[in-house]
py3Dmol code that shows the C-alpha trace and the ligand (Angstrom):
import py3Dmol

protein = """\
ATOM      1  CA  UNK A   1      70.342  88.248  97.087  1.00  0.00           C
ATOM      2  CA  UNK A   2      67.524  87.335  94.901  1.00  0.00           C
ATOM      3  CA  UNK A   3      65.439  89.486  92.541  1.00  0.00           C
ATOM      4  CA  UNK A   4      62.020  89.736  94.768  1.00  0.00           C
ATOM      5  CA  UNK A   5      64.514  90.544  98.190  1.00  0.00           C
ATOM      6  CA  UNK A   6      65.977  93.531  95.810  1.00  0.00           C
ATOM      7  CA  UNK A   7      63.393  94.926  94.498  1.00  0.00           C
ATOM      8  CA  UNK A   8      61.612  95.215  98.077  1.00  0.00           C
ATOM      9  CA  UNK A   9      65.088  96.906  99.259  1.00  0.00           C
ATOM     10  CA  UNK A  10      64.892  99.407  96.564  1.00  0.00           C
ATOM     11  CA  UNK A  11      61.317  99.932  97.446  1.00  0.00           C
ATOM     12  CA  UNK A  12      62.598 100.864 100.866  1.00  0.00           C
ATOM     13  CA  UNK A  13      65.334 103.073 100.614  1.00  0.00           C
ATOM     14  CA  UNK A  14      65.413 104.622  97.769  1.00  0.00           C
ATOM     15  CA  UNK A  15      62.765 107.388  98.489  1.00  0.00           C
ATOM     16  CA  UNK A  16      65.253 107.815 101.824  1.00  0.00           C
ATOM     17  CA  UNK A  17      68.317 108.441  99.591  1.00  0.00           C
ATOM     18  CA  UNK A  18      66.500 110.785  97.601  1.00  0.00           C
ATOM     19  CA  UNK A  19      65.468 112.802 100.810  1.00  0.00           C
ATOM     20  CA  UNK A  20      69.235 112.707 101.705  1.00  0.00           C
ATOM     21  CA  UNK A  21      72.292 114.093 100.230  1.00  0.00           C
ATOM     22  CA  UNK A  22      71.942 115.310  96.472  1.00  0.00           C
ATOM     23  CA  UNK A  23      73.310 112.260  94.426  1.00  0.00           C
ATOM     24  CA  UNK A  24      73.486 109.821  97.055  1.00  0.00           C
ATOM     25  CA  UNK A  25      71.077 107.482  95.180  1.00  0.00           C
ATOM     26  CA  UNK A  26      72.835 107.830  91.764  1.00  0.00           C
ATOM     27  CA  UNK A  27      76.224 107.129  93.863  1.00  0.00           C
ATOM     28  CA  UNK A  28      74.760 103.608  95.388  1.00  0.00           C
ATOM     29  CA  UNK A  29      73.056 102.448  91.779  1.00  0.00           C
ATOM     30  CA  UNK A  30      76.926 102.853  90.463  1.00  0.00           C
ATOM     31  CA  UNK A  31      78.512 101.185  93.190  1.00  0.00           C
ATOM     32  CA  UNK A  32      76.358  98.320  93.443  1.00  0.00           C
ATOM     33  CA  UNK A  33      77.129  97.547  90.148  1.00  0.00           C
ATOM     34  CA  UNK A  34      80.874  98.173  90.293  1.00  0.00           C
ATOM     35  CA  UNK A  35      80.687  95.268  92.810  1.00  0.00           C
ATOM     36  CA  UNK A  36      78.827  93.657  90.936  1.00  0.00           C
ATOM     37  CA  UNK A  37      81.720  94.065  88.303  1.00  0.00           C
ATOM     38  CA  UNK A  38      84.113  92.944  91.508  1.00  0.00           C
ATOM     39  CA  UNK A  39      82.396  90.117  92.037  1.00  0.00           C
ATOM     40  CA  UNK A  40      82.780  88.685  88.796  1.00  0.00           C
ATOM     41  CA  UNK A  41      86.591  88.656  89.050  1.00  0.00           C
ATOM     42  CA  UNK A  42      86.897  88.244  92.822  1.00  0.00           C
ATOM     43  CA  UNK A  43      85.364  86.215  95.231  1.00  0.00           C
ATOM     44  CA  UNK A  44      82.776  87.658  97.674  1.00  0.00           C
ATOM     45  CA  UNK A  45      79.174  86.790  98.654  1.00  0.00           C
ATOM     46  CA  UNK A  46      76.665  88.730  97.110  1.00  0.00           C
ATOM     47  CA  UNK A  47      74.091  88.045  99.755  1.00  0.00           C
ATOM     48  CA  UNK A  48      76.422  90.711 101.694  1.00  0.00           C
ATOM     49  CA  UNK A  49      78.213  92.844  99.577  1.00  0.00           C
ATOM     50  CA  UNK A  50      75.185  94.037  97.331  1.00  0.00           C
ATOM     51  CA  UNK A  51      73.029  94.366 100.664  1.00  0.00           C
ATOM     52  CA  UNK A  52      75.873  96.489 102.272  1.00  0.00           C
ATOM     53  CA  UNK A  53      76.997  98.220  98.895  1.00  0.00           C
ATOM     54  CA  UNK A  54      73.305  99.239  99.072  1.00  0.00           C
ATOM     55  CA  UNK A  55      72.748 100.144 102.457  1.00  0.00           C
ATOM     56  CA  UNK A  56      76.115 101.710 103.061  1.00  0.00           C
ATOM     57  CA  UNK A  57      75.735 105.322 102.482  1.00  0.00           C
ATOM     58  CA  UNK A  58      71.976 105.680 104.237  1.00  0.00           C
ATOM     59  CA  UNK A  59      73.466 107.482 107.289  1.00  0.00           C
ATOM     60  CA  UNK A  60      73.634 110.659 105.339  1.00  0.00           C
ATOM     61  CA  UNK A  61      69.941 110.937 104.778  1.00  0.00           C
ATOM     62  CA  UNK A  62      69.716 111.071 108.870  1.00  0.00           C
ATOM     63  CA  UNK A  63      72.681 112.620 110.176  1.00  0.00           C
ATOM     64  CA  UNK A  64      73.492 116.838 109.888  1.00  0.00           C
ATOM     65  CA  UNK A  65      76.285 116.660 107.345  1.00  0.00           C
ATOM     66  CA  UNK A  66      77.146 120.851 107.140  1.00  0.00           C
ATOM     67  CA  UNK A  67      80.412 120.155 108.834  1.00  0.00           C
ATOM     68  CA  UNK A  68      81.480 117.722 106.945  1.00  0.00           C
ATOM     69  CA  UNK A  69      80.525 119.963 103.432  1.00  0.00           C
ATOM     70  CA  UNK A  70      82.553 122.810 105.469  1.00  0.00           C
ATOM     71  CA  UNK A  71      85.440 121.069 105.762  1.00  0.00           C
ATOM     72  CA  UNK A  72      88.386 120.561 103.174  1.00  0.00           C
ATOM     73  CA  UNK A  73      89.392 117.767 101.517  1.00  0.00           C
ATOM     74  CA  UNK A  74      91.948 116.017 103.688  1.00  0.00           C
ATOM     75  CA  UNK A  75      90.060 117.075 107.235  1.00  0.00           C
ATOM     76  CA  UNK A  76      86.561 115.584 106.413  1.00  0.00           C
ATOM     77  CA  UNK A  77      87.550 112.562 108.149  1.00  0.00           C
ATOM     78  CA  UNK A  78      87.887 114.221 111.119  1.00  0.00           C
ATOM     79  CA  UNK A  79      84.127 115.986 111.160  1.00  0.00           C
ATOM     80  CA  UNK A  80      81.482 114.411 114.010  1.00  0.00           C
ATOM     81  CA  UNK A  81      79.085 113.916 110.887  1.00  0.00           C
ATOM     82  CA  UNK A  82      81.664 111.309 108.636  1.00  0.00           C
ATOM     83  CA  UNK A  83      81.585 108.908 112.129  1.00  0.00           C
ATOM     84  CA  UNK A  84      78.021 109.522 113.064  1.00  0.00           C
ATOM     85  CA  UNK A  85      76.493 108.448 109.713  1.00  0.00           C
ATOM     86  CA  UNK A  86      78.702 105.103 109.702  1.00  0.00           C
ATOM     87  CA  UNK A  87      77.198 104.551 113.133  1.00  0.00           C
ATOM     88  CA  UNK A  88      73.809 105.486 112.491  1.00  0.00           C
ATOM     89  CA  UNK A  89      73.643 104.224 109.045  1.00  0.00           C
ATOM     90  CA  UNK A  90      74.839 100.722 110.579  1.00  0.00           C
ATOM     91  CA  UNK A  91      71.753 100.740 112.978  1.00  0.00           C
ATOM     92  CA  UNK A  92      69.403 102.073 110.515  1.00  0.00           C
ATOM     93  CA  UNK A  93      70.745  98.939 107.873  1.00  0.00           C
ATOM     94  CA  UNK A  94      69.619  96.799 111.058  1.00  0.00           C
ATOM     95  CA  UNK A  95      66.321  98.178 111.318  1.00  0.00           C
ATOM     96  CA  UNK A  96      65.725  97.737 107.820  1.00  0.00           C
ATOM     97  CA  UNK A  97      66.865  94.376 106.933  1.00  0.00           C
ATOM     98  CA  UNK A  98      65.121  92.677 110.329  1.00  0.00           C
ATOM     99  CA  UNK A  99      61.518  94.610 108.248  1.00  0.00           C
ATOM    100  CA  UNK A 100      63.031  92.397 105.269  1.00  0.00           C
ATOM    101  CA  UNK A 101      62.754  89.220 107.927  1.00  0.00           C
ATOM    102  CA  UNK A 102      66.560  89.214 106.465  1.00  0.00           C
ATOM    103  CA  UNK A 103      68.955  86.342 107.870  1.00  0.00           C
ATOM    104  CA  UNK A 104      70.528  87.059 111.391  1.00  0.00           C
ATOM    105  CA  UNK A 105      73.932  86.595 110.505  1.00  0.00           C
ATOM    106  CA  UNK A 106      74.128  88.288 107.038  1.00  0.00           C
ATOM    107  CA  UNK A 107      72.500  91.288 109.009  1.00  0.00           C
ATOM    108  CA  UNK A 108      75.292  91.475 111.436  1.00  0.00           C
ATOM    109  CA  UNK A 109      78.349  91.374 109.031  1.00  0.00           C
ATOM    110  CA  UNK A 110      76.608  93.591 106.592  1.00  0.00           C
ATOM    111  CA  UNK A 111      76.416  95.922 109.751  1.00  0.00           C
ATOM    112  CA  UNK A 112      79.794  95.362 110.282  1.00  0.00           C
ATOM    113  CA  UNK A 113      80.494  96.842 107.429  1.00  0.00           C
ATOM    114  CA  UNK A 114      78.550  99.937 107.281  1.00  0.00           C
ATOM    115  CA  UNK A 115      79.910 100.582 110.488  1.00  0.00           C
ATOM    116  CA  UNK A 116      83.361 101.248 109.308  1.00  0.00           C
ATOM    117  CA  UNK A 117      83.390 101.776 105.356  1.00  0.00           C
ATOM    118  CA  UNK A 118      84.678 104.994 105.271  1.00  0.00           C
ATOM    119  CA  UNK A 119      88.351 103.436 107.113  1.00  0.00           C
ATOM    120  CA  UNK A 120      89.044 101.331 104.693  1.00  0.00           C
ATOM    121  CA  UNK A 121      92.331 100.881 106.437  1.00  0.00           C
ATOM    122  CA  UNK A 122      90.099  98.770 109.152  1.00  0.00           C
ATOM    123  CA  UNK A 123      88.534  97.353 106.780  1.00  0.00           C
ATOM    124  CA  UNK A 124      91.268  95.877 104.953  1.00  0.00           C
ATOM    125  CA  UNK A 125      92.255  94.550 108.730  1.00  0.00           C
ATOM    126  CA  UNK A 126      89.200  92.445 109.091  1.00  0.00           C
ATOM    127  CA  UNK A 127      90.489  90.199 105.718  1.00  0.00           C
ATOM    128  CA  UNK A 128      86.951  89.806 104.275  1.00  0.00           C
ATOM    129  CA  UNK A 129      86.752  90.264 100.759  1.00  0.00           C
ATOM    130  CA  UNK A 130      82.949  90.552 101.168  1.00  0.00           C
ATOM    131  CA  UNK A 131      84.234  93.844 103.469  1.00  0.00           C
ATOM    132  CA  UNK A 132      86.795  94.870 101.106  1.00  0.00           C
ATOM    133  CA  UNK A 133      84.701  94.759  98.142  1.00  0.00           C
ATOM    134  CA  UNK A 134      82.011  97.153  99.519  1.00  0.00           C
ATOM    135  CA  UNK A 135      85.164  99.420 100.304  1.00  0.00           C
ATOM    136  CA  UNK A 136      86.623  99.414  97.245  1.00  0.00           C
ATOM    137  CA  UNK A 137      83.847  99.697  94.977  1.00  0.00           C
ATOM    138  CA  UNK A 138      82.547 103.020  97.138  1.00  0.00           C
ATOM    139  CA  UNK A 139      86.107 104.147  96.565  1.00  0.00           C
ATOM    140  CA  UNK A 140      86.385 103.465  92.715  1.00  0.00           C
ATOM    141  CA  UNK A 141      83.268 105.639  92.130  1.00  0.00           C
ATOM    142  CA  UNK A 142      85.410 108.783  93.458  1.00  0.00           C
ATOM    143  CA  UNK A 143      87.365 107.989  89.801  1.00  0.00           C
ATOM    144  CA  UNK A 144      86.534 108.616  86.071  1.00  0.00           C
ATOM    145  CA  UNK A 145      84.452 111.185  84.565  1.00  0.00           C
ATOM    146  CA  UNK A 146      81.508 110.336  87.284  1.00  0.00           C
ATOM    147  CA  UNK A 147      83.607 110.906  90.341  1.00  0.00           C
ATOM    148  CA  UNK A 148      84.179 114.349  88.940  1.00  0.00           C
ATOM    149  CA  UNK A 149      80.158 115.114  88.720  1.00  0.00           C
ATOM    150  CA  UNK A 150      79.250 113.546  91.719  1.00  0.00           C
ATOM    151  CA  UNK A 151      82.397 115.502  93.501  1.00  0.00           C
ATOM    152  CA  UNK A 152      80.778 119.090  91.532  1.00  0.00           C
ATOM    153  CA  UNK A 153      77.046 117.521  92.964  1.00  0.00           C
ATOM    154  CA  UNK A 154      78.234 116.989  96.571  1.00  0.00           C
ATOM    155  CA  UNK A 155      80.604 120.095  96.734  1.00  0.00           C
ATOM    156  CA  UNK A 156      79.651 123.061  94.403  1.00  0.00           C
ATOM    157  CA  UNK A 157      80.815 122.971  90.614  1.00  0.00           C
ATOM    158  CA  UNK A 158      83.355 125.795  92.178  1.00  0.00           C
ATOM    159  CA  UNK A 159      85.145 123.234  94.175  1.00  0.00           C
ATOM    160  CA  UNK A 160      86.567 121.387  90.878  1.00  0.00           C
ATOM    161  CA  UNK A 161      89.291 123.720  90.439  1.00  0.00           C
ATOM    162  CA  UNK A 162      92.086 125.249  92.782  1.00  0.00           C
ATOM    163  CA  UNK A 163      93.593 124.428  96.199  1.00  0.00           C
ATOM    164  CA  UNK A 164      90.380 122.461  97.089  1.00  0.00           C
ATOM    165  CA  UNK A 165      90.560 120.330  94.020  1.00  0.00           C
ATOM    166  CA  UNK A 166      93.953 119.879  94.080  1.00  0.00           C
ATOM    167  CA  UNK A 167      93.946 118.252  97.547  1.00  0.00           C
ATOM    168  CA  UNK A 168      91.470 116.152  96.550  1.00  0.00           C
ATOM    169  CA  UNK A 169      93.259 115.029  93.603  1.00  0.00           C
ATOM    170  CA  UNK A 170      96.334 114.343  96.140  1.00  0.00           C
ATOM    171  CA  UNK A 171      94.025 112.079  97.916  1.00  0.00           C
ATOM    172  CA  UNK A 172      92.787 110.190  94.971  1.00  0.00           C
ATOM    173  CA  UNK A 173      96.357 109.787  93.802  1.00  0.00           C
ATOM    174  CA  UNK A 174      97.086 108.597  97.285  1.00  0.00           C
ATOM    175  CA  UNK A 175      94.461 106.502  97.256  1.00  0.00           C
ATOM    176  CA  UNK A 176      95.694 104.256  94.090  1.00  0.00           C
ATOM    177  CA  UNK A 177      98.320 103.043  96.955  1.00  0.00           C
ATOM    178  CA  UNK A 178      95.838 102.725 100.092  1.00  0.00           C
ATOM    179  CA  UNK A 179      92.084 102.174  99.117  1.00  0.00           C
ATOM    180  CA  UNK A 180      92.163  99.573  96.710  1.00  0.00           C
ATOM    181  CA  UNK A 181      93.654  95.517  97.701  1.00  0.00           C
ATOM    182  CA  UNK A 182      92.391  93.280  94.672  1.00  0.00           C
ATOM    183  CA  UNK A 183      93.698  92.682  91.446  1.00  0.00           C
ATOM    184  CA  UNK A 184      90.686  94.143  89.672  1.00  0.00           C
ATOM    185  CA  UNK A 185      89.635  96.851  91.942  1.00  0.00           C
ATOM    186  CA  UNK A 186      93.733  98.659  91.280  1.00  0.00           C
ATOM    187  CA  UNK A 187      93.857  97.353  87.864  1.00  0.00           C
ATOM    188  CA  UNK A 188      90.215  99.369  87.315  1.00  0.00           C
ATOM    189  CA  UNK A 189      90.921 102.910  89.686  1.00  0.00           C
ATOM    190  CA  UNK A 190      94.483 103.245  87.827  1.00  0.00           C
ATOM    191  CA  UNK A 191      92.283 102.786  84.552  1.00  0.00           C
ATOM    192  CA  UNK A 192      89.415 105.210  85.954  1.00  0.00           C
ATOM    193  CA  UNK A 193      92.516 107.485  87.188  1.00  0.00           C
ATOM    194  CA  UNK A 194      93.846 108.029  83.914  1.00  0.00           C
ATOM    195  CA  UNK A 195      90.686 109.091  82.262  1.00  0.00           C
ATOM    196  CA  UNK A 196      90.100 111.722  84.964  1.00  0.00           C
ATOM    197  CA  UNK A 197      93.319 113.463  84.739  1.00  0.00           C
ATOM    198  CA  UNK A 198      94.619 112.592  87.859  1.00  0.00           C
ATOM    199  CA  UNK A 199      98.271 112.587  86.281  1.00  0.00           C
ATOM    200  CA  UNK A 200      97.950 115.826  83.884  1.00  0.00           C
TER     201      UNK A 200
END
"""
ligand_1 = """\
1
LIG
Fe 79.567 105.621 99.424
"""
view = py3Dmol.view(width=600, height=400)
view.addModel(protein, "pdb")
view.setStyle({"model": 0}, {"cartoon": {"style": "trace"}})
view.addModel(ligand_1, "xyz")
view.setStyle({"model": 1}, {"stick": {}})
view.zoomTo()
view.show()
């Protein structure tokens, strides 16, 4: 991904992200560069993971995401809105790299992406470490001392404490096991882990 083809992306969505879910755009900024971070220890192409690391979370800014604030911790995954704005953000990445006169095939595995980043146990499946990387980075930035603001951002500064918290916690511990394949990715979330308190 060159320079000009960034810059034009940015251009794009950012002003979207802003109009979507509070933090959203802060969120993408830190996990483009965590892959970017990835990527220097890992293989992957950054023609698609910084595209899709980018694009992934755009669904949000179109899709009715009460439910999915409504529901706890470990039943999020089941709302209508956490599948809808995987689907919708997947078309909506098409829409705007084809404006970018972006290649054909990078489109379509970048989509293929989007489409399913929040199951990272399908993504894992497909054995792409462009895939993976996007997963993995999205999932390290629910670590360290900035998953805790952008979980108080997205959920109420209320939520950071009792039974809510503490299921989330669960999940990130969880997580350590399930979310994260690479060398660098676990080596990093254990790291991140840590400094959030995840084992106090
Ligand atoms: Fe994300």
């Amino acid at each position: 991904m060159d320079a000009a083809f960034e810059k034009r992306l940015i251009t794009k969505i950012e002003p979207m992200y802003k109009n979507g879910r509070e933090g959203d755009w802060d969120h993408i900024l830190r996990t483009v560069d965590l892959c970017r971070y990835l990527m220097a220890h890992e293989n992957g192409d950054p023609g698609i993971v910084l595209p899709a690391a980018y694009l992934h979370d755009l669904g949000w800014a179109i899709v009715d995401y009460a439910d999915f604030n409504a529901a706890t911790p470990g039943v999020k995954t089941k709302t209508t809105s956490f599948l809808k704005h995987m689907e919708q953000g997947a078309i909506l990445a098409g829409k705007i790299l084809k404006e970018l006169s972006y290649g054909e095939a990078e489109t379509r595995e970048i989509q293929s992406i989007i489409k399913i980043h929040d199951l990272p146990e399908k993504i894992f499946k497909m054995n792409k470490i462009n895939a993976t990387l996007v997963v993995e980075a999205d999932r390290l930035d629910r670590y360290g001392k900035t998953g805790i603001r952008r979980f108080k951002t997205m959920f109420g500064k209320e939520k950071i404490s009792g039974p809510y918290w503490e299921e989330a916690k669960k999940m990130r511990r969880e997580g350590l096991g399930t979310w994260f394949i690479t060398p660098t990715a676990r080596l990093l979330a254990k790291k991140l882990a840590t400094e959030m308190g995840l084992f106090d």
